[in-house]
C-alpha positions, -999 to +999 in steps of 0.1 A: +258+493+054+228+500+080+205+495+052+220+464+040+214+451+078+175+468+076+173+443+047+184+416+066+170+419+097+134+424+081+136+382+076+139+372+111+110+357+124+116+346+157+097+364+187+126+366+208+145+382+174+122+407+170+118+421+202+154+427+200+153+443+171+129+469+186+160+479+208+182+483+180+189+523+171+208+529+134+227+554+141+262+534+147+274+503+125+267+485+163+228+495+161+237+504+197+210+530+220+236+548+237+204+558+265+201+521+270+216+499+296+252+489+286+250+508+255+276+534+263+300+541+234+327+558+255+359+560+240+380+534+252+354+510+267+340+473+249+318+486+229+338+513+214+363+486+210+340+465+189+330+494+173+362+499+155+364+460+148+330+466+134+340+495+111+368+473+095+347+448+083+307+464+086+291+435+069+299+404+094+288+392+120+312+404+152+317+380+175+342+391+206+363+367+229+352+383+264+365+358+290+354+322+284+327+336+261+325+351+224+299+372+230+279+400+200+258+430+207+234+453+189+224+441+151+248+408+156+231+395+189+194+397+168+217+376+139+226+351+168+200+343+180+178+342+147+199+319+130+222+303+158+198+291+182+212+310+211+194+327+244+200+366+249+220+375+277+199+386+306+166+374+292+143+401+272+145+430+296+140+463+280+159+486+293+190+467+280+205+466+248+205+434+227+234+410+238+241+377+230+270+349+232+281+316+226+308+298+253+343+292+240+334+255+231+303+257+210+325+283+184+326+261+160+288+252+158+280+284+161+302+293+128+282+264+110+250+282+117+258+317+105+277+308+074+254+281+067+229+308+066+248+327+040+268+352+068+299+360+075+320+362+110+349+382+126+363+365+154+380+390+176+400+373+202+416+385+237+454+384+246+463+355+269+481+355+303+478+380+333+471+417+331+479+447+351+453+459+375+425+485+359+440+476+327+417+463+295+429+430+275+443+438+244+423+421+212+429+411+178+414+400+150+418+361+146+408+348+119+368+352+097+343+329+088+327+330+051+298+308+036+328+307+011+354+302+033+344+286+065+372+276+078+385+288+112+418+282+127+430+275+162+400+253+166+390+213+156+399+204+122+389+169+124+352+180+121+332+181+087+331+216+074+307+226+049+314+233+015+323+267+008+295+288-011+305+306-039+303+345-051+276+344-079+269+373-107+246+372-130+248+390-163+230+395-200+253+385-232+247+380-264+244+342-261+218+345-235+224+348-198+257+343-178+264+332-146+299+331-128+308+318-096+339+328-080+352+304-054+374+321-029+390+290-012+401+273-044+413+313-063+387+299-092+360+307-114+338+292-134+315+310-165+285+295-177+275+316-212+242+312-235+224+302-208+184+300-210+165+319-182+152+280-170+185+267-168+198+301-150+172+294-122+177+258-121+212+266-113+207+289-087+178+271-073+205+236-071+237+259-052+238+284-024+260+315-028+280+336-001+266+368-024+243+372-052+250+400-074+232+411-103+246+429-138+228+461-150+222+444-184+194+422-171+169+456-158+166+456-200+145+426-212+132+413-242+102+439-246+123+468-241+109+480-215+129+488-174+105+470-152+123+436-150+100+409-151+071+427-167+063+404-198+074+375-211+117+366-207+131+375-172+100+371-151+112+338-137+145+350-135+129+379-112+109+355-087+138+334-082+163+366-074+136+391-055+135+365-031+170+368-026+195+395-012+214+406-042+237+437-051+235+456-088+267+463-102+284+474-139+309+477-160+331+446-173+313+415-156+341+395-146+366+417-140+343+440-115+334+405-097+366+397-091+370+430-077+340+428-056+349+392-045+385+407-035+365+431-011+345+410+003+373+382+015+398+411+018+421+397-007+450+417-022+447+430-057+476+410-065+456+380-058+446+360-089+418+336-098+423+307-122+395+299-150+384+260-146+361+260-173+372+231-205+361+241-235+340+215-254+322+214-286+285+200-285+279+200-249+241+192-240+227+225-230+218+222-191+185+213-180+156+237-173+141+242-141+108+219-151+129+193-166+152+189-133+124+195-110+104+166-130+124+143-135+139+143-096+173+157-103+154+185-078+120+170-070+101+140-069+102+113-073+143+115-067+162+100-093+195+103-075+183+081-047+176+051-072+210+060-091+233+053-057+229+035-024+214+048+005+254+045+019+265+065-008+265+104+002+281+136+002+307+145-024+298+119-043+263+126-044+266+160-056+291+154-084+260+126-100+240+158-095+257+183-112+264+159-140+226+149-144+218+191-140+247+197-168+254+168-191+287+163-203+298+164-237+297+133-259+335+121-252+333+127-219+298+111-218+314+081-233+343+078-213+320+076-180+301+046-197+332+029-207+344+037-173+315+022-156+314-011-180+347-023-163+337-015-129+305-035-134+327-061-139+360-063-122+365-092-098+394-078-077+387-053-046+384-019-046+397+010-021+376+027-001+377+059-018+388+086+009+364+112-002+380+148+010+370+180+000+393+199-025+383+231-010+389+224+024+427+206+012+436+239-007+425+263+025+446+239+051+474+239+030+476+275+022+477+286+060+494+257+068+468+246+098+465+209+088+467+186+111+479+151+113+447+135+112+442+155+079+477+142+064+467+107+071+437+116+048+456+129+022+482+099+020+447+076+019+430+093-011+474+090-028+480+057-018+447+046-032+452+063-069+487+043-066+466+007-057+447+013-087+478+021-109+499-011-098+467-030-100+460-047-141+420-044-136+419-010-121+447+006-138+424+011-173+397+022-153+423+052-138+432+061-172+395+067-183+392+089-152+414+116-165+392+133-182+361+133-164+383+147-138+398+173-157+367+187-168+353+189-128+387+203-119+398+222-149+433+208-146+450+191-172+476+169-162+493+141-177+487+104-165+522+098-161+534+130-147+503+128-120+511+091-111+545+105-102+535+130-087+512+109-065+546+088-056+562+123-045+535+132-021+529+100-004+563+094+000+567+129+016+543+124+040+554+086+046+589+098+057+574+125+082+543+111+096+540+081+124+513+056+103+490+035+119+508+005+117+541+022+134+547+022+174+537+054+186+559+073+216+553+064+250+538+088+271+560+104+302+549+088+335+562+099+369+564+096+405+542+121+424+520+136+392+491+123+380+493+098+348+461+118+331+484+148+333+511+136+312+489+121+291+466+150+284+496+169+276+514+146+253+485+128+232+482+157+210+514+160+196+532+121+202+526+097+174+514+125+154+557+126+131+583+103+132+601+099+164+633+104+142+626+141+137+621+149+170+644+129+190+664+157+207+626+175+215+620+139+232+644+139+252+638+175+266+603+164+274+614+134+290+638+155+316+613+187+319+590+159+333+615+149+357+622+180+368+583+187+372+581+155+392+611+163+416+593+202+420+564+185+433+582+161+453+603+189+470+572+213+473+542+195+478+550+162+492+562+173+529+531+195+536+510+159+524+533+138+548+524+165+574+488+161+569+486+127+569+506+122+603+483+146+617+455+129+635+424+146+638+383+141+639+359+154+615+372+185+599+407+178+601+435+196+575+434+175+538+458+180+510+466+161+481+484+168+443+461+172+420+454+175+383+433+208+374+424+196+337+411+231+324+442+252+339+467+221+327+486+225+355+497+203+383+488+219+419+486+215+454+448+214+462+441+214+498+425+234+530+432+242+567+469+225+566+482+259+580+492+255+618+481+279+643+514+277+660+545+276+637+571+251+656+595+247+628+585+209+624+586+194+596+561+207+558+561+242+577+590+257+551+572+244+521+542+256+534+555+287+538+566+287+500+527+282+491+508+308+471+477+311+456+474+295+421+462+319+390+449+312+357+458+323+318+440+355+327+454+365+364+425+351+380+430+332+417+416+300+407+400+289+440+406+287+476+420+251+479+445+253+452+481+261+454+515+264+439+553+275+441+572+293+423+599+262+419+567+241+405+556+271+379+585+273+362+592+236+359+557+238+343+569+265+320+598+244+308+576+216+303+551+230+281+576+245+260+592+214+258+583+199+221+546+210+215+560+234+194+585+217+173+560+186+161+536+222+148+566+235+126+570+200+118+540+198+103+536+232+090+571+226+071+553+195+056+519+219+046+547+242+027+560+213+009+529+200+001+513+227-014+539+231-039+523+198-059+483+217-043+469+208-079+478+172-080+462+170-047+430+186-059+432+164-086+433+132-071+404+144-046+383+146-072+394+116-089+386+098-061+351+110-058+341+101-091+353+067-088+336+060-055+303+080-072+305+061-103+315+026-086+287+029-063+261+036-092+277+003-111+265-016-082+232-001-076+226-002-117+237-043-112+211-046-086+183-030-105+194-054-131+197-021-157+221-019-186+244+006-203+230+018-242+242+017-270+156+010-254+135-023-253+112-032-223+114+003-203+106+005-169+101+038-147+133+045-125+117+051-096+102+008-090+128-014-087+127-041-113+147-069-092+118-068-074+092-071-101+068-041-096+072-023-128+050-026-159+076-026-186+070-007-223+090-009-256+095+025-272+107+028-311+107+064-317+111+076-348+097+108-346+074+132-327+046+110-308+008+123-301+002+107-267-039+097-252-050+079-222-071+076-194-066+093-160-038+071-146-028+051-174+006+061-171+012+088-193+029+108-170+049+078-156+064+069-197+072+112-200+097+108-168+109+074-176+117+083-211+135+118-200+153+101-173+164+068-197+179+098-220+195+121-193+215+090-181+217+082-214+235+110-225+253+110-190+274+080-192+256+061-166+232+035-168+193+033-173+164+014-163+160-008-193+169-044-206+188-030-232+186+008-248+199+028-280+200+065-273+211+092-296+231+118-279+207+145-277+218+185-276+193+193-250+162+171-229+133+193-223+109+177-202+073+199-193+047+187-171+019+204-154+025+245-145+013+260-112+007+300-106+037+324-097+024+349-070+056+362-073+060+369-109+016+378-110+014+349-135-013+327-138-003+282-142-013+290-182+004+322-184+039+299-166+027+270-191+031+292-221+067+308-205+079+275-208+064+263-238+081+292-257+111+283-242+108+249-258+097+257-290+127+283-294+155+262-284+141+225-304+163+211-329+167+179-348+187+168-323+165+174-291+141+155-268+110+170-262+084+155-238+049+175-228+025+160-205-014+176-208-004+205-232-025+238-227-046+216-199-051+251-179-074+274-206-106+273-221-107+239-244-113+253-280-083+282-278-062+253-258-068+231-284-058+251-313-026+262-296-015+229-287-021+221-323+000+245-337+029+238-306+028+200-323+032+214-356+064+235-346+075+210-330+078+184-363+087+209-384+123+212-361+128+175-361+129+171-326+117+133-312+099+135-280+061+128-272+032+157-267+004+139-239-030+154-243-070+149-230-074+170-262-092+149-285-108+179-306-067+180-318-074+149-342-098+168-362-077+201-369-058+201-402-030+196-391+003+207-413+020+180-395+042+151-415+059+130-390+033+127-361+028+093-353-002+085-328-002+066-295-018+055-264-019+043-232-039+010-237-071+002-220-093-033-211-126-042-199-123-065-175-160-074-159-178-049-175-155-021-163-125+002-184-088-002-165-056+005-178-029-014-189+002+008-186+012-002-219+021+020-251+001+007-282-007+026-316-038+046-321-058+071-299-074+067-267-105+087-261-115+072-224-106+095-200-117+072-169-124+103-155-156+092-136-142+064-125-112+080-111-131+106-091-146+077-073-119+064-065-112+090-045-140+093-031-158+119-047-199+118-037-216+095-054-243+118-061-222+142-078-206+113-101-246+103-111-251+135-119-217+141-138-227+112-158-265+125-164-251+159-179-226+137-199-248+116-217-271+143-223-245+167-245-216+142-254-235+107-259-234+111-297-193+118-294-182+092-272-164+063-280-137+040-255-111+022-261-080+028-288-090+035-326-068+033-348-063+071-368-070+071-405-034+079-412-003+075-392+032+084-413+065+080-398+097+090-403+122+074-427+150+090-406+168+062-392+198+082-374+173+097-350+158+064-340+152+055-302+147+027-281+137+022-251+126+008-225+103+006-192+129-011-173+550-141+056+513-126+059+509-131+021+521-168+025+494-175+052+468-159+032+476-183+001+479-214+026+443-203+039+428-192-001+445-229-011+428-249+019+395-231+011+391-240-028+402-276-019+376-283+009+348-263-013+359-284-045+344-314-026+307-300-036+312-288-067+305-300-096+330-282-118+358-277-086+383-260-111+359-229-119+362-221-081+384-190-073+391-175-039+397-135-037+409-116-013+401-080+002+423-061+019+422-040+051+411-009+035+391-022+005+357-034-006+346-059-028+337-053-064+304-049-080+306-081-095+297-092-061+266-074-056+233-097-062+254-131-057+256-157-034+289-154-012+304-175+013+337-153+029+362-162+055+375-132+078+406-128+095+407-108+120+434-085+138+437-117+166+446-141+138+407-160+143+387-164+114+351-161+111+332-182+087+299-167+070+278-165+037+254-133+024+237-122-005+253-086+003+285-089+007+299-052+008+268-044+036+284-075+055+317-064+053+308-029+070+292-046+092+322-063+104+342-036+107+319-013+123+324-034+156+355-025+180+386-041+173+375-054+140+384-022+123+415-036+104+401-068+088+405-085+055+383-114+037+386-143+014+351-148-005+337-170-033+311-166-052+289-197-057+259-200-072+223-198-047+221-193-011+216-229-008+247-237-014+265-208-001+251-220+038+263-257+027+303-243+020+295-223+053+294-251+076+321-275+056+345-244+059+343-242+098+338-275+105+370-288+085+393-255+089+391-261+124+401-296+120+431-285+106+441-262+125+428-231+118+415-211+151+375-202+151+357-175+162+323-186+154+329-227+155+296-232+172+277-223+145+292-254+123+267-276+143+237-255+136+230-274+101+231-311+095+250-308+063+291-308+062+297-322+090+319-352+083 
């Protein structure tokens, strides 16, 4: 274990880190110098107390409850204040032993930080309440902290944990490679077999894990030899793990995990794990590291940021990922289109899609620590899988779900069973939890103690269940805070009568009840009230009753405050009063609850892919792309509603020889291509006017190779590593793009192998394109029968050679090379002289422009073509929608095409919106309207509701056709809706336009 710490602590970086470490001695799990100050490990004292904490579970971070601080010494004060940003206690003296410590509050952050950074915590906690004197506080173990697991009880559940890391192992089968991950949190696993080396490190490149270990069966690779990484297969497997903490381990792969995960959580054997992998037959193998990184599933530029909306994050997010990194099979893939096809066009509103983490919903539920904030969530994301059952344009849209769900979840579940189900869980939680729209318990208020008391006290457990459950609990509270108030009256209101009748300068006695917040108690906080002479007048006996108040731990609190016995124990009973009950309450619901867990899990996840693939419908409608079934292709990353992309038409019949000059876009139709396809193939839709893609078993995108220092491998020497990787896995059914082929050797040798790389490449099949600056490749003899030739046009234009970004047939020999390195900014005298040495060895060769080849043959194989391209409330509501189409019927021309729809409190308006001119009516929670128009009308709607008090509003909207218009319905609407009636928030701004007045 001391060596797994050496390991770790050989990262840290900081200066502060380091000259703790130089402290640390290994000769205890502490890495405690017993000669040192404070680093005594006498039997009985702190540190051997945290020793034997530390012993139970040597590889976490310790972290002990030592008053109002949670305090670490030794190895885990260098781990603190690494990766947790803290100070060490008593600066950086020397002749002290590394301490360091977070205060009670900033726990939680401090959890974030460690498990973020892939450790995990022991909390060790201290026994409440007043101890005998000389006597230590007992402690227990509270609760751990994984990068898997890192969830924490006793502390704020409303805040956004991060998503639990998984357990990873890597092995060799006879498929390939396989990875599992083993979640903890959820008691799943998921195996990933006849994996390539590229899409093992893309993988562990795209997730963090908790651990990383590491079968036996990879120390073998393909040249037989032990030295992992030596030639060839497993040297990029090698740079990505040596960079990484890992563990070796053998025997049966999955069954040892399991056994190691077990250890690591401290699980019981008993304990099982539940396989969500779905089979399915022709799944597109997963894409390899270049392919992600290029295409911007990883790098740059990023596709996922064009595929959603800026507003669109988190869960969401990183389910578009993983689809993009693993493609779904071809059902799947088509039930995500179809699925997407009716969102793009439904005309009813949406819900807002509570997005909750099923991993975070299992753990809460398990140990039965959610709160009432996190039921409410739960009955939002069941209510909202029941609005789109009851509703006719959503309900289809649920159906198609199912399945994508089922293969991110693993669970199978019937439609109707899991509608029911849904039904069953929000009507449990209905009938024990006090909604939003119900009226929530007074709090207490009486005589003599402060309001902020009572209020403190109550406002985390009124409101939260039905007052029905807890009405006898209620009533208790309601009587203990009567009793409190007459203890203080009897106690402490004499000795303040006293104190006020006495009339003195300066310096005189003061006294008042008081309110101490971090104790919450209710005290007597005064000073020099005592007489000098006791005359038996009136406070003196209460006086006499005083005594110092204590906290939690047996600590005086302070000289000015004070207490009675008679006001203690009226505390006591007050505390005790219902607190308690409204937990079991809730608890009993968490038992109940979990007995239906994986319907819960299910609809989370349903709920994300909805709001993912509903946000993508409207960011697709915006860049005005389509769904396949390409012409005019445009590169992803330019927005064609805005007109800054050069569009190409693509017919691809077979394998394509690519030319063009330096920045003619060769690059730029690779990506857009391989990202056209990938969505393609994903369900979702690409940047095209309209697209046919066949649904390809793998996309294999390569563009230009840098060195490995890691692996000693030179950019050609990674090149070829991934070109054979290409070559071995091509079939008739793949897509295989290569920008510059063999640009990083000498040209003759570079030449010749990219010539025989095409000529592998048609003999599989595959369609794809192979760029090249290559031109001796045109006169090899070529064995190749499918290549057809293309380029990336050039013109003159004023005596000078530009590009036209535009695919044409034929070969491009100008390289523009000259004129590129002058553009940036290369010395002129350098291009002169480039130009002098050119002419003088090439002039005979050159030629610009496109010639046509003597002999282009295509393929006849018309089921592998491709195309594509570069680019009484309800009754009000009615009265209001009915008043609306009438007045806005005045203007138009065709009056009985005009439909008003509605959008409730917690919904959004459909894509169909998005791009179209709107005119909207709100009505607000104070029964006003506002009157507006926008060409955005989702981004006005938050908008709205962002402000205070407007939280719970709902809309009527039309869509009309031009802004124009839109402002001319605007003022009409609140000009005549106020004639009749109707109260105005914004009624000013009907005079503001000289139109629709009358």
């Amino acid at each position: 274990h001391l060596v797994w710490w050496k390991e770790r602590l050989q990262t840290c970086k900081k200066p502060s880190t380091l000259q703790l470490i130089e402290r640390l001695m290994y000769t205890n799990l502490l890495g405690l110098d017993p000669s040192l100050r404070n680093g005594s490990l006498k039997d009985g004292n702190l540190n051997w107390e945290m020793l034997q904490f530390k012993s139970r579970f040597p590889r976490e971070v310790l972290l002990c409850r030592v008053g109002d601080f949670y305090e670490a010494i030794g190895i885990d004060a260098c781990i603190l204040v690494e990766y947790a940003g803290l100070n060490p206690f008593g600066g950086l003296r020397s002749d002290s032993v590394p301490k360091a410590g977070c205060p009670v509050v900033n726990l939680r952050q401090t959890l974030d930080d460690l498990t973020r950074n892939g450790y995990s915590v022991c909390i060790v906690e201290e026994v409440q309440g007043p101890t005998q004197a000389r006597s230590r506080k007992g402690r227990f173990i509270s609760g751990h902290a994984h990068p898997g697991s890192p969830y924490v009880y006793g502390l704020d559940h409303d805040l956004d944990f991060p998503e639990p890391m998984p357990v990873v192992g890597i092995s060799r089968s006879a498929r390939g490679y396989c990875m599992i991950s083993i979640f903890e949190t959820m008691k799943a696993y998921s195996l990933d077999d006849g994996l390539t080396e590229e899409a093992l490190v893309t993988k562990l490149r795209t997730r963090r894990c908790h651990h990383l270990f590491l079968h036996a069966s990879l120390r073998h690779n393909a040249s037989g030899t032990c030295r992992w990484g030596e030639f060839g297969e497993g040297g990029l497997l090698w740079g990505e793990c040596s960079g990484r903490n890992f563990e070796w381990f053998e025997g049966d792969t999955l069954s040892e995990l399991l056994s190691r995960v077990k250890d690591v959580y401290g699980l019981d054997d008993e304990v099982s794990f539940r396989n969500v992998n779905v089979p399915s037959k022709n799944r597109p193998r997963p894409l390899h590291l270049g392919t992600a990184t290029q295409i911007g599933s990883l790098g740059v530029p990023c596709l996922l940021k064009v595929l959603l909306p800026s507003t669109c994050s988190g869960l969401p997010s990183l389910y578009v990922r993983d689809l993009l990194l693993n493609p779904p099979a071809y059902d799947i893939a088509l039930k995500i289109q179809e699925t997407c096809k009716l969102m793009s066009i439904v005309t009813c509103s949406i819900p807002e899609f509570t997005c909750l983490s099923s991993a975070k919903l299992v753990k809460l539920l398990e140990q039965r620590e959610a709160n009432y904030i996190e039921f409410c969530r739960i009955k939002n994301v069941l209510d909202e899988v029941l609005h789109m059952y009851k509703h006719a344009e959503l309900v289809e849209i649920l159906k198609l779900l199912m399945d994508p769900t089922w293969v991110a979840t693993g669970l199978k579940i019937d439609f109707e069973t899991f509608v029911n189900e849904c039904h069953w869980a929000s009507d449990t939680i209905g009938e024990m939890i006090s909604l939003d729209n119900e009226s929530h318990q007074n709090v207490s208020k009486c005589a003599n103690v402060p309001n902020e008391f009572f209020y403190d006290m109550e406002s985390s457990w009124r409101g939260r269940v039905k007052g029905i459950h807890i009405e006898k609990e209620i009533t208790q509270v309601e009587k203990s805070a009567e009793a409190l108030s007459l203890a203080v009256a009897e106690d402490f209101l004499p000795i303040i009568s006293r104190i006020k009748a006495t009339t003195a300068s300066l310096g005189g006695p003061k006294g008042e009840i008081a309110y101490a917040r971090e104790h919450e108690s209710v005290w007597f906080k005064g000073k020099r009230f005592t007489p000098s002479i006791w005359a038996g007048t009136a406070g003196e006996d209460q006086i006499k009753q005083l005594k110092p108040a204590f906290d939690s731990k047996g600590k005086k609190v302070g000289e000015e405050w004070f207490t009675t016995p008679k006001v203690e124990a009226a505390l006591v009973r007050y505390h005790e009063a219902a607190k308690t009950r409204v937990l079991e309450l809730l608890r009993e619901l968490s038992v109940k609850l979990q007995t239906k867990i994986n319907v819960l899990v299910f609809a989370s996840m349903l709920l994300v892919i909805s709001k993912a693939l509903f946000a993508h419908a409207c960011e697709g409608r915006r860049r005005k792309w389509v769904f396949p079934t390409l012409v005019r292709l445009s590169p992803y990353w330019f927005d064609v509603s805005s007109g800054t992309a050069v569009h190409n038409t693509v017919d691809m019949q077979s394998l394509f020889l690519l030319t063009g000059p330096n920045g003619g876009g060769k690059s730029s139709l690779l990506r857009s291509i391989c990202a056209a396809a990938l969505l393609g193939i994903s369900g979702l839709m690409v940047p095209a006017e309209s697209a046919s893609i066949p649904h390809f078993d793998s996309i294999m995108l390569h563009m230009k190779s840098y060195d490995s220092p890691v692996d000693g491998k030179s950019s050609f020497q990674v090149e070829m590593s991934e070109i054979r990787s290409i070559v071995s896995q091509a079939t008739s059914r793949s897509l295989v793009l290569i920008d510059e082929i063999c640009r990083g050797t000498e040209t003759a040798k570079g030449t010749c192998i990219a010539g025989s790389v095409v000529e592998s490449l048609d003999t599989s099949g595959c369609l794809g394109i192979v760029s090249t600056h290559l031109h001796g490749i045109f006169s090899l003899p070529l064995a190749a029968k499918n290549i057809t030739y293309k380029a990336m046009g050039a013109e003159n234009v004023e005596g000078q050679t530009k590009p036209t970004w535009k695919l044409t047939d034929g070969v491009c020999r100008e390289s523009l090379a000259f004129e590129t390195a002058k553009r940036e900014g290369v010395p002129e005298t350098i291009i002169q002289r480039a130009e002098a040495l050119y002419l003088s060895v090439y002039a005979k060769d050159a030629s610009s422009g496109v010639v046509k080849p003597d002999k282009i043959v295509t393929s006849s194989n018309n089921d592998q073509q491709i195309r594509k391209p570069v680019s009484s409330e309800r009754s009000l509501e009615k009265d209001l929608a009915k008043a609306i189409i009438k007045i806005c019927g005045k203007k138009m021309i065709e009056p009985e095409a005009l439909e008003c729809l509605s959008i409730g409190a917690r919904e959004l308006p459909p894509p169909s919106t998005v791009g179209s001119s709107c005119v909207y009516v709100m009505r607000r929670p104070d029964k006003r309207l506002y009157i507006g128009q926008t060409d955005d009308l989702e981004g006005r709607i938050r908008s709205h509701r962002a402000k205070e008090g407007l939280q719970g509003s709902s809309f009527l909207y039309l869509m009309v056709q031009g802004k124009s218009m839109a402002c001319q319905l605007e003022t009409l609407l609140i000009n005549q809706l106020h004639e009749q009636g109707y109260s105005l928030a914004n009624l000013a701004d009907g005079k503001h336009r000289n139109f629709g007045t009358s």
